[in-house]
ZAMARGU-4260 file (C-alpha; in steps of 0.2 Angstrom, whole numbers, plus 5000, padded with zeros to 4 digits):
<rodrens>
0) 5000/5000/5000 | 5008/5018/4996 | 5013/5029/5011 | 5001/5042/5019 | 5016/5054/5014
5) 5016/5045/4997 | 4999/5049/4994 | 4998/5067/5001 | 5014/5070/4986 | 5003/5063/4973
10) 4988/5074/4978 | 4999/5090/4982 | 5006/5088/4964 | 4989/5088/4955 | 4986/5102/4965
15) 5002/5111/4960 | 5001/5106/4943 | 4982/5107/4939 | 4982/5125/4948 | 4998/5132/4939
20) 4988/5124/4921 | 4973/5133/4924 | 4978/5150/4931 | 4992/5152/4914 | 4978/5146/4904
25) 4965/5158/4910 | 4978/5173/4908 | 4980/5165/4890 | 4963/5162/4886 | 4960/5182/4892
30) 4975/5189/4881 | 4986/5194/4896 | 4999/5185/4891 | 4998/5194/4871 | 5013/5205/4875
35) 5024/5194/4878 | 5021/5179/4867 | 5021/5194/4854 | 5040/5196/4857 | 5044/5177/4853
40) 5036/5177/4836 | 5047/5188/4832 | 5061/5177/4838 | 5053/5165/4829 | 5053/5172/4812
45) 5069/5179/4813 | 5076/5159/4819 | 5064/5148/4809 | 5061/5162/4792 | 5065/5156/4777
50) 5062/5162/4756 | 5046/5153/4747 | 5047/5147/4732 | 5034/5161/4726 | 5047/5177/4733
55) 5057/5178/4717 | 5040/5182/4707 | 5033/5196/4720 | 5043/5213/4715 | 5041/5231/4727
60) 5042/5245/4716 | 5044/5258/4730 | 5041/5279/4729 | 5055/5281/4742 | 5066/5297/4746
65) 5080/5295/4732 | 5065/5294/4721 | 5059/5310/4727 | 5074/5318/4726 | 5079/5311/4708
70) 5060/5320/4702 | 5064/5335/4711 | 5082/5337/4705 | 5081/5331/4687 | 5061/5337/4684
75) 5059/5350/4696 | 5044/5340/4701 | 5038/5341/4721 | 5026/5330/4731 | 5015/5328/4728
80) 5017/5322/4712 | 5006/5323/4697 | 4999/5308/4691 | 5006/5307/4676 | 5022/5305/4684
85) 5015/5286/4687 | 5010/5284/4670 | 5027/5279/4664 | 5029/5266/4677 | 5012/5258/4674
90) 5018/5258/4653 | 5035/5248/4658 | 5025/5234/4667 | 5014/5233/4652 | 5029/5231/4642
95) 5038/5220/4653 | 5021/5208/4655 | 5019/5209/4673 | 5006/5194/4680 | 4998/5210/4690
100) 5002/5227/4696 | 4993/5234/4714 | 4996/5250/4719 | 4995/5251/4736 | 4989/5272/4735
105) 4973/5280/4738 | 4969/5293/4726 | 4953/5298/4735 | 4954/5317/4729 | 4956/5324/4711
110) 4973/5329/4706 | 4976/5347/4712 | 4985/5348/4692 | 4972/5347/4681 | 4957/5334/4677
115) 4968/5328/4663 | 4980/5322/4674 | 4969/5311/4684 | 4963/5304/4664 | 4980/5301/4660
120) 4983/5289/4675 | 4967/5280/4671 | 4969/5279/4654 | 4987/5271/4659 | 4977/5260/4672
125) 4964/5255/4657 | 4980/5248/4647 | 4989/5238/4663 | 4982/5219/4663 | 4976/5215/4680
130) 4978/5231/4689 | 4973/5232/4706 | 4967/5249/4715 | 4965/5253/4731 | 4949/5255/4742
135) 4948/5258/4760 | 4937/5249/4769 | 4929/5257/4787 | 4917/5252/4801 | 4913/5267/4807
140) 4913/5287/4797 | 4920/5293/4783 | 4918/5289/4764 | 4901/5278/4757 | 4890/5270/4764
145) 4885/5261/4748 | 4894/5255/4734 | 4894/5268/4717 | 4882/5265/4703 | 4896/5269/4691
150) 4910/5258/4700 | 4907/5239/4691 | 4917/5225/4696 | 4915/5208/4693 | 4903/5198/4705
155) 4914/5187/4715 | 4904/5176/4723 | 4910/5169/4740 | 4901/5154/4748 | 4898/5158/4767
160) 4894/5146/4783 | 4895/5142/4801 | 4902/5159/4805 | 4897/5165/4821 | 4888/5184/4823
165) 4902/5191/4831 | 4912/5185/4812 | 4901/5190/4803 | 4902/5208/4810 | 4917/5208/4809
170) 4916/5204/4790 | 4905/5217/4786 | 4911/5234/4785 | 4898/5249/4786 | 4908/5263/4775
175) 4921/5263/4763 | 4934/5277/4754 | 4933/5274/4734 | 4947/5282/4722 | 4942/5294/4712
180) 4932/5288/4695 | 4946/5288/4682 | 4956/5274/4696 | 4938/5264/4699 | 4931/5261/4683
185) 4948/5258/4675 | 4956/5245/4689 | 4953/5227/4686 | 4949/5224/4703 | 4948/5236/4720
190) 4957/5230/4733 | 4954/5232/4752 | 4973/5241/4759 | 4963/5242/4779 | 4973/5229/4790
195) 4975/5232/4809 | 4989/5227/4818 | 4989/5218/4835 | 4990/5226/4852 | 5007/5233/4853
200) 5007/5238/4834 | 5015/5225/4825 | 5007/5217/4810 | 5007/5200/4811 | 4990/5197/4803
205) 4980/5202/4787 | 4961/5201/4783 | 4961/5193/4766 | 4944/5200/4762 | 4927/5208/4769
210) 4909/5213/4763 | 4902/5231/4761 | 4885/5236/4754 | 4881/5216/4749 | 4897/5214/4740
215) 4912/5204/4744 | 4930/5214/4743 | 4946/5205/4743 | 4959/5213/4753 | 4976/5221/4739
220) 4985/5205/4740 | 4970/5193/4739 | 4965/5204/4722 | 4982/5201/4715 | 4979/5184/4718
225) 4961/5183/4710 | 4965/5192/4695 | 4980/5175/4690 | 4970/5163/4696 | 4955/5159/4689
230) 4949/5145/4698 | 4952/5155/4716 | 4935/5165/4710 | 4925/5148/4717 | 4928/5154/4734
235) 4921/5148/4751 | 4922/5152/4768 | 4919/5147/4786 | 4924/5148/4803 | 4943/5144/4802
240) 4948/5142/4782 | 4946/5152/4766 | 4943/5140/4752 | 4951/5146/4734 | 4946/5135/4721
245) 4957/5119/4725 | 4968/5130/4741 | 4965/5130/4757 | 4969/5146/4767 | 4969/5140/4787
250) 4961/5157/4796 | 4962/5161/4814 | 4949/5165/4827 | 4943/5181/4821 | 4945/5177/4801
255) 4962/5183/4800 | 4976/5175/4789 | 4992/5173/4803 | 5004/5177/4790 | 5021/5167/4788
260) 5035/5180/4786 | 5049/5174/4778 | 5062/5179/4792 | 5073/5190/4781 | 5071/5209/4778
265) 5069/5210/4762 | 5060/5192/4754 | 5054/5201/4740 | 5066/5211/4727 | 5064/5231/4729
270) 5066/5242/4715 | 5065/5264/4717 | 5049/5271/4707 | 5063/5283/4699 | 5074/5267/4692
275) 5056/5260/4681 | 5050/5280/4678 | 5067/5283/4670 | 5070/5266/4661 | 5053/5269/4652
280) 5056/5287/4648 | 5075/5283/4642 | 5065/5266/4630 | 5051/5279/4623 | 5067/5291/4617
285) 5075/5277/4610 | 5089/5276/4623 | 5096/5263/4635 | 5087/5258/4648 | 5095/5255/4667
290) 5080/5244/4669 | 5077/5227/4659 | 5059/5225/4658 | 5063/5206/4659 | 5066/5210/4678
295) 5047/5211/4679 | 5042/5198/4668 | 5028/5185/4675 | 5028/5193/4692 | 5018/5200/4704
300) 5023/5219/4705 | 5016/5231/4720 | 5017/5249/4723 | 5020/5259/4737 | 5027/5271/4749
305) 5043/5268/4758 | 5050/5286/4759 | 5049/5291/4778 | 5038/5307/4776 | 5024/5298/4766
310) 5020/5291/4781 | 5017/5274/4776 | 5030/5263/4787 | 5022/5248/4797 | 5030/5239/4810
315) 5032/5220/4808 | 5040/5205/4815 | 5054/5208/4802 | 5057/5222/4807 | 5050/5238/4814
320) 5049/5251/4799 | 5041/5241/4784 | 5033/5249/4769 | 5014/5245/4771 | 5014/5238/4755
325) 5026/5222/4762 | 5013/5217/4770 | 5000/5214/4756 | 5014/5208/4748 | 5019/5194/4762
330) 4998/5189/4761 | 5000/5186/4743 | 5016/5176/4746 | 5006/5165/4759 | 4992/5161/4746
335) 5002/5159/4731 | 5015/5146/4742 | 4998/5140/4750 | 5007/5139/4768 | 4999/5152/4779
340) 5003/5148/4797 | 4989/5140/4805 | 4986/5140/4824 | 4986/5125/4835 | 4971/5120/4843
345) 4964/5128/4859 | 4962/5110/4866 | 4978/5104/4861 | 4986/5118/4869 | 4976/5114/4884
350) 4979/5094/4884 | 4998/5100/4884 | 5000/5112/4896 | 4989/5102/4910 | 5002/5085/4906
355) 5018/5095/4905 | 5012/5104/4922 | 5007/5088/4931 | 5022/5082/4928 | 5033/5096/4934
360) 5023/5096/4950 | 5027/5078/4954 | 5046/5080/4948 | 5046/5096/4961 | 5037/5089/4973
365) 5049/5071/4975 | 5063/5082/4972 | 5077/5079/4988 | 5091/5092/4984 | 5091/5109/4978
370) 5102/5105/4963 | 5087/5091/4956 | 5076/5104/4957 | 5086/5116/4946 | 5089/5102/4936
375) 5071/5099/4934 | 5065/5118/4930 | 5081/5112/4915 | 5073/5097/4910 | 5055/5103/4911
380) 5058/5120/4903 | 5068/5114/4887 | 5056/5103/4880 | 5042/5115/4884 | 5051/5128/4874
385) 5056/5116/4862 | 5037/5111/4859 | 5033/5129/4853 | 5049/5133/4844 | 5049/5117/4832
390) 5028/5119/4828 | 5033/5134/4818 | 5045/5128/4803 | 5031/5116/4801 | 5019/5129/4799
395) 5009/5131/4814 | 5006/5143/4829 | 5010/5137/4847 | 5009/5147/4860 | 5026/5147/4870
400) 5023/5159/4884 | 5008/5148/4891 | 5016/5132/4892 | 5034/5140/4900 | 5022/5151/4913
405) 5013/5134/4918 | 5029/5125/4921 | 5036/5139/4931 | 5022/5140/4940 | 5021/5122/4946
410) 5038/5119/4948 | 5040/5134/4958 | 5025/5131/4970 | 5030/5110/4970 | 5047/5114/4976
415) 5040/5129/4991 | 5025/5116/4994 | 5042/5102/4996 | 5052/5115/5006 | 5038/5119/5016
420) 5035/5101/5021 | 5050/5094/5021 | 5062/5109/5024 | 5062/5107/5045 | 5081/5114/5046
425) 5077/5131/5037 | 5059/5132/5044 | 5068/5130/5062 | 5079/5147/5057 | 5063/5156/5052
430) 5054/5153/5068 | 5069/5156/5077 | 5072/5173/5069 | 5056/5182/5061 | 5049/5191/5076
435) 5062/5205/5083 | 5055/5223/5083 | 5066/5239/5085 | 5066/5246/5101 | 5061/5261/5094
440) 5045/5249/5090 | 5045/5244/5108 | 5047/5261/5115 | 5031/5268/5105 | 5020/5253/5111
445) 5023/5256/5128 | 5022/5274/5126 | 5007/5270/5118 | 4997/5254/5121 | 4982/5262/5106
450) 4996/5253/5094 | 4994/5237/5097 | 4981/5236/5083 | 4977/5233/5065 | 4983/5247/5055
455) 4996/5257/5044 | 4999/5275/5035 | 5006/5281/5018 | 5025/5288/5024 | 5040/5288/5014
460) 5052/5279/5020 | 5069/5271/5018 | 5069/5253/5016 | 5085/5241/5018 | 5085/5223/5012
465) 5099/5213/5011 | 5105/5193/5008 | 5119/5184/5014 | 5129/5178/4996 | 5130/5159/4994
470) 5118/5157/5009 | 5112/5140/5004 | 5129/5132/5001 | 5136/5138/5018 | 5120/5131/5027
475) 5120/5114/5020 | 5138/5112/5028 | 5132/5113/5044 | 5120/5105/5057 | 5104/5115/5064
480) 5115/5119/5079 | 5128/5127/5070 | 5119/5136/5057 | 5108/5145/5073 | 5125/5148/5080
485) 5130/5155/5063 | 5117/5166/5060 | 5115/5173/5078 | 5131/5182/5077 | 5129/5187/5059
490) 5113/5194/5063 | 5117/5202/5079 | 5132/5212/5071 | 5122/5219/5057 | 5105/5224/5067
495) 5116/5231/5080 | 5124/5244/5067 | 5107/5246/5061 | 5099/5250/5077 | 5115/5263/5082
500) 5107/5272/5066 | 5090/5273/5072 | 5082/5260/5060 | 5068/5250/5062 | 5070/5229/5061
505) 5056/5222/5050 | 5060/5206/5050 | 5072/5191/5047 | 5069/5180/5034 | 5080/5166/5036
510) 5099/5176/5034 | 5089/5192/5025 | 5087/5206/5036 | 5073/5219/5031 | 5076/5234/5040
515) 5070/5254/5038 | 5069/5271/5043 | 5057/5285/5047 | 5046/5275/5055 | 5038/5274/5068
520) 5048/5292/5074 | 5049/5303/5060 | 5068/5306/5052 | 5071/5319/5041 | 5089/5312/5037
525) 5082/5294/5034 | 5092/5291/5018 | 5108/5295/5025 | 5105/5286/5040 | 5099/5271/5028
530) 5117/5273/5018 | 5127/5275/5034 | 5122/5258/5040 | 5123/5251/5024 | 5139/5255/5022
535) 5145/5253/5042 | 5138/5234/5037 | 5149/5232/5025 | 5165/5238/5034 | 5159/5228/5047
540) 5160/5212/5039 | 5174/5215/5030 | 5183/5213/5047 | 5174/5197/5053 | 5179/5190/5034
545) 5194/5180/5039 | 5188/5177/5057 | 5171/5168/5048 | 5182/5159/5034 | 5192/5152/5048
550) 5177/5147/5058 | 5164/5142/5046 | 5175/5139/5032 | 5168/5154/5019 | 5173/5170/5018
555) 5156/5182/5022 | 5148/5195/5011 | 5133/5200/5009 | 5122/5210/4996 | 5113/5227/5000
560) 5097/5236/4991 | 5090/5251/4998 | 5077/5263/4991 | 5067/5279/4997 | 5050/5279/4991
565) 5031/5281/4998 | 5025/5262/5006 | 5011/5259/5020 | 5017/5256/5036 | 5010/5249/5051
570) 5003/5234/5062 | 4999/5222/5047 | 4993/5204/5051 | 4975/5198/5061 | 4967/5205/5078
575) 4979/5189/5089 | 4994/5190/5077 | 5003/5204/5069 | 5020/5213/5065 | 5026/5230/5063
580) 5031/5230/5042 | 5031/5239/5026 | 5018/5237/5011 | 5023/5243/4993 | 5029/5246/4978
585) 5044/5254/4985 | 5049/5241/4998 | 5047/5229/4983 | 5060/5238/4974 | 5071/5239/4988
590) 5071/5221/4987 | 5075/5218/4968 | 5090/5230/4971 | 5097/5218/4983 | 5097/5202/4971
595) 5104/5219/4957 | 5119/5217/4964 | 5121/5197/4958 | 5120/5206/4939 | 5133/5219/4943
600) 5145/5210/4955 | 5142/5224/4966 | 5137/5224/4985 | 5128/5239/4991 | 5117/5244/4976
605) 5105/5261/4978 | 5090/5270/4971 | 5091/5287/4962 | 5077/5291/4975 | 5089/5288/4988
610) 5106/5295/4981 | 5097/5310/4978 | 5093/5312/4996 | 5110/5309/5002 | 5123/5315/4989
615) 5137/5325/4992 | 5137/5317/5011 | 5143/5300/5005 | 5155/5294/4990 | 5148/5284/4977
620) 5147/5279/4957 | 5131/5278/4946 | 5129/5260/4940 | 5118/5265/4928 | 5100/5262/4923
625) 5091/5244/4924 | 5074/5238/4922 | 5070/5226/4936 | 5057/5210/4936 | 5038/5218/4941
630) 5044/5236/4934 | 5040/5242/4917 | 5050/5261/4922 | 5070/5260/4922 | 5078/5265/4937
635) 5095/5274/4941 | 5105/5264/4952 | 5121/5271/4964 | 5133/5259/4970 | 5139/5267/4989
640) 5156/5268/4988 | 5163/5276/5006 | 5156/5286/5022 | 5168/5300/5015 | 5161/5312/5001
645) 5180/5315/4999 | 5187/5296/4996 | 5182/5296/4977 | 5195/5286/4969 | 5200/5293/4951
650) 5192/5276/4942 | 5177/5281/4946 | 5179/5298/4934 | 5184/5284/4919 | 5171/5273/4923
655) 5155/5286/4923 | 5163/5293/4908 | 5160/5278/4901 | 5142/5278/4908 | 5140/5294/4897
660) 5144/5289/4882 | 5134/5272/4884 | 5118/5282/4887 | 5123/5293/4869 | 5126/5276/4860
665) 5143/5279/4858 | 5149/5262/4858 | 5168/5263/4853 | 5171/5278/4866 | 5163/5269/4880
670) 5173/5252/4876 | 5188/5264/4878 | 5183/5268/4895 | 5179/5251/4901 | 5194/5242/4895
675) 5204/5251/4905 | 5193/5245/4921 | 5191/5226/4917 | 5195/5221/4933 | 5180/5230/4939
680) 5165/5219/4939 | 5151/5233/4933 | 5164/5240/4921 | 5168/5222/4912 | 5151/5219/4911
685) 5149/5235/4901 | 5163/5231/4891 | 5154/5213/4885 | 5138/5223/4882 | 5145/5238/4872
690) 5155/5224/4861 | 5137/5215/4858 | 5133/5232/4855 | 5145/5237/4841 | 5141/5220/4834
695) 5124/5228/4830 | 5114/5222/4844 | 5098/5232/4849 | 5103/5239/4865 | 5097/5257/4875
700) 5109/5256/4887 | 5096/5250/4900 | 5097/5235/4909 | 5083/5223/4908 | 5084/5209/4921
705) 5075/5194/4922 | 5079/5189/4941 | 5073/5195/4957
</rodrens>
């Protein structure tokens, strides 16, 4: 028969694991976990992107700035153009035999030349085989509201079931912006150029068509598509495909094609509007041309913007400034390669997540040692990434943030849930340690009995937290006895200093001391007193080091992270039970400054906030700026140096000039700086990441970390 403690393992990891599943799932289900999983498709692409077989016959003819200089310099023609400017363009790809041209361009007003210029760009358009125009398509004001009587395009017919209202809403569109006549009636086909990007402005999807007043309108890319495929006009659709004669299109949850990008900048050829302007110009005269029209022959050409000031730049996976027109070009890759990314199904990803989270939770909770329990967050976190990685060169969408939140989640709380239970040696220290007060404390509630009771205030304060380095392996080299012994004097010798500097002992949490000032007396020197004792700690155990190396076999440091901001404070806890403590934003921050230090190899490590208060009283260095876990706002960060304002060594000067010229992207400059400093932790860290830097790696100079 299985042990009693046999069982409660098995039933505590289903808990675990079924808890972590369905609280990830639920903030996936609800879209809080969009942000994220947005910045690993790009990861995605970029790693798993690769050319179609359809790329080399999609061409961009772009209007971008040389083009605009080269008509302002050589015609003395400014934007906006006149039309006829793109009649010349529109002749070459009827000489070159382009399969279809789409120009991605709204002429929604007459030309402010003459009316014979906008008759000269539809009479060019009249002559192009398979032109495609553009129409914008709305759902709330501006433009029609029904379709123009002298506007005829073919019927396209599109067979329509088992989409649900809320699709079909969405299909419909209530008002649409038309090109002026002379475009309309001489395209071949209008296409819909309205896509909308996802939440943080990325487009990762396209709507490949919609319906307006009765009639069904096929997004730019699609109408390219329509117009060389005859068959594709037998056209159905339901709830997750979009049937083109013979090819499937998959279709996500809201109708949208998830468009496969190809993972390289520029998948399709890109030619300047000058270059085909002037090549037909220079043929018409009888001269050379720069451009063979063979370059265009059989292929798909599309027009658009690219020159920054026409305002047509889109962000997308491939990168963050696109010409619009890419991405109706990308849509019309994905249908004429027929591989569209296709999502994995919602229960799939359920079925995975739940067994993958199970089974972390058990692994967790049998786990005996520290280091299988790393191992385990390793072996459980590989795969799960693996999972998602590997769906998308086989075309599908996984979601990856899900599945690694789920096995944090269960790993994490199997391992606490194991620790808890099983962890009697540490849980001894924390009952031993976790309910010291501040005389100051004391002092009050005896002056004042009305405080012993629920209750707190909003005050600034200075908050103090601080870990011993290596804490785990020095305790699991000694017995319970030892360790008490161990920490007493350890403890003893820090909360002394910070008691002699008026602060206030929160609590002990194991070997972290949580201290602060400006409560419960007022102190209108908090920060210093706050960086006094931080640094009196530091020189204090500087001159234990050998003493507690000799002793306890490892030499003693400890980390320090202290910031000045608004937190409640007060009796927090239940009417029999209750401590004196902090609440906030701020004492959390205080907190991720301390585990900063691991990233910087520094030791006391400060806020802005409480530099600020304080400098010119103390010597320290600005560290820099760093983003920490939980905070979306960089924060400048001070390392505390000496009690003396005057002990400023002359390094410090080389390495803050360094600082400077990191935060101007000066790369080289600041390498200078840094080199000469390598044996300075901070400084050589710095070095490696303005190196990455030079190398042409994204970087603002802020720090982003990803432990507390």
């Amino acid at each position: 028969m299985m042990k009693a403690e046999t069982k409660k393992k098995w039933l505590y990891g289903v808990l675990c694991g079924s808890g972590a599943a369905l609280i990830s799932l639920s903030l996936w289900f609800f879209g809080a976990l969009d942000a994220v999983e947005n910045v690993t498709w790009a990861w995605r692409v970029r790693m798993f992107g690769r050319n179609s077989e359809s790329a080399a016959k999609i061409k961009l003819v772009l209007l971008d700035q040389p083009s605009l200089d080269w008509a302002a310099n050589t015609l003395s023609v400014s934007w906006p153009w006149p039309r006829e400017m793109y009649v010349p363009l529109l002749q070459f790809m009827q000489r070159a035999g382009a399969a279809s041209v789409s120009f991605d361009v709204l002429y929604t007003e007459p030309s402010a030349y003459s009316v014979s210029d906008d008759e000269a760009l539809g009479e060019a358009m009249r002559n192009t085989t398979n032109l495609v125009a553009a129409v914008f398509l709305g759902d709330r004001s501006g433009g029609s509201e029904t379709w123009p009587p002298d506007i005829l395009q073919r019927a396209w017919k599109v067979q329509v079931s088992d989409l649900t209202p809320r699709r079909v809403r969405r299909l419909n569109k209530s008002h649409a912006t038309f090109p002026i006549s002379e475009v309309a009636t001489n395209a071949a086909l209008l296409g819909n150029v309205r896509d909308m990007p996802d939440s943080d402005g990325v487009f990762r999807r396209a709507s490949p068509l919609n319906r307006f007043d009765g009639r069904y309108v096929p997004s730019l890319g699609l109408a390219a598509y329509l117009l060389t495929h005859p068959d594709a006009w037998e056209t159905s659709l339901d709830a997750r495909r979009l049937k083109l004669g013979q090819v499937n299109i998959p279709l996500d949850s809201k109708g949208d094609v998830l468009l496969h990008y190809r993972g390289v900048r520029d998948p399709y050829e890109r030619i300047r509007a000058a270059a085909v302007i002037q090549s037909e110009m220079n043929l018409q005269a009888g001269m050379e041309a720069e451009l063979d029209p063979k370059v265009f022959k059989d292929c798909h050409v599309l027009f658009g913007f690219s020159a920054p000031g026409l305002m047509d730049q889109r962000a997308t996976p491939v990168s963050r400034v696109s010409p619009g027109v890419f991405i109706h070009a990308t849509l019309l890759d994905n249908l004429l390669d027929a591989d569209a990314l296709r999502d994995v199904p919602r229960h799939a990803v359920v079925l995975v997540v739940l067994l993958l989270s199970l089974l972390a939770a058990l692994a967790g909770l049998f786990s005996r040692s520290a280091w299988r329990s790393a191992l385990f967050y390793v072996l459980f976190l590989l795969p799960g990434v693996g999972v998602a990685l590997l769906f998308y060169p086989l075309g599908y969408w996984y979601p990856l943030v899900v599945q690694v939140l789920s096995l944090l989640l269960a790993l994490t709380v199997a391992v606490l849930v194991n620790y808890a239970t099983e962890g009697r040696q540490k849980q001894f220290i924390k009952r031993a340690f976790q309910h010291y007060l501040s005389r100051d404390v004391i002092e009050n509630i005896l002056n004042d009995p009305g405080r012993l009771k629920l209750g707190g205030e909003r005050k600034v304060l200075t908050i103090f937290f601080s870990d011993i380095q290596g804490f785990s392996t020095i305790s699991e080299r000694m017995n319970p006895q030892e360790l008490t012994a161990f920490l007493n004097e350890y403890l003893s010798e820090m909360t002394d200093i910070i008691f002699q500097e008026g602060g206030t002992l929160d609590k002990y949490e194991g070997d972290a001391i949580i201290a602060f000032w400006n409560a419960p007396m007022d102190q209108h020197d908090h920060a210093l007193r706050g960086c006094r004792a931080a640094l009196r700690c530091a020189n204090r155990l500087e001159e234990l080091r050998a003493d507690f190396a000799k002793r306890y076999g490892s030499p003693l440091y400890a980390r320090i992270g202290m910031h000045t901001g608004e937190v409640v404070v007060g009796n927090m806890g239940s009417k029999e039970r209750f401590d004196y403590t902090v609440l906030g934003d701020a004492a959390n921050l205080a907190s991720r400054l301390e585990g900063a230090n691991k990233a910087f190899g520094t030791y006391i490590m400060v806020s802005g906030e409480t530099w600020s208060a304080v400098e010119g009283q103390l010597s320290a260095r600005q560290i820099g700026r760093i983003r920490v876990v939980g905070r979306k706002t960089p924060v400048n960060v001070y390392e505390l140096l000496t009690l003396n304002p005057n002990e400023r060594p002359d390094w410090v000067r080389t390495f803050e000039e360094g600082l400077v010229c990191v935060f101007s992207n000066d790369w080289k400059n600041a390498m200078e700086k840094f080199q000469s400093l390598e044996k300075d932790p901070p400084a050589a860290k710095y070095l490696a990441r303005c190196r990455e830097a030079l190398k042409g790696s994204d970087w603002d100079g802020v720090w982003n970390l990803t432990e507390k």
